[in-house]
N, C-alpha and C positions, 0 to 999 in steps of 0.2 A: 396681196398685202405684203408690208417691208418685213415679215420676220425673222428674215435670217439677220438683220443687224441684231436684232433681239437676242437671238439664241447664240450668237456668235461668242467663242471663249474669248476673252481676253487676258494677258499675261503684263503683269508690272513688277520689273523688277527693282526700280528706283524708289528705297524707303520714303523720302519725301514725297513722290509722285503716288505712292502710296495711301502716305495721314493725307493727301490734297483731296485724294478718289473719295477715300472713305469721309474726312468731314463734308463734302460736297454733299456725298447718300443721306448722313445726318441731315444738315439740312434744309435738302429738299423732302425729309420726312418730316419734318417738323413747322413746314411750311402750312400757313391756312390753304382748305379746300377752294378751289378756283369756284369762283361764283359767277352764275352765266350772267351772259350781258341781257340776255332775253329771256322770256318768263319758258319754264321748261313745258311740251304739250302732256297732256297727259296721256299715258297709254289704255285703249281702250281692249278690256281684258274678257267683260262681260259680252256673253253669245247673244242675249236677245239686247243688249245698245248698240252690238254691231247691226244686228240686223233691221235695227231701228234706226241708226244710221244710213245704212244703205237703203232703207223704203222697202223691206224685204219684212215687216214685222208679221207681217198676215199670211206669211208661206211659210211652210212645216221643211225638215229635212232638206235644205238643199245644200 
């Protein structure tokens, strides 16, 4: 994965380029949450709907 842009310092020393960074962080904080274009699946968390799932209900421990 890209993390190192992530973790990367950055350094601004131009006042104005400065209020530009910071009201930009504004906002994109204050922005509504992205709303998917497709219905989200749901994760399945429970041990015996997995194994109901995979056709595994009527076997113990595996």
């Amino acid at each position: 994965m890209a993390t190192s842009s992530i973790l990367t310092n950055i350094k601004i020393t131009d006042p104005k380029k400065v209020e530009d960074f910071v009201e930009a962080l504004d906002i994109s904080a204050h922005e509504p949450e992205r709303i998917p274009s497709k219905p989200i699946i749901p994760l399945v968390t429970n041990i015996g709907e997995i194994r109901k799932f995979m056709g595994m209900e009527n076997r113990e421990n595996e």
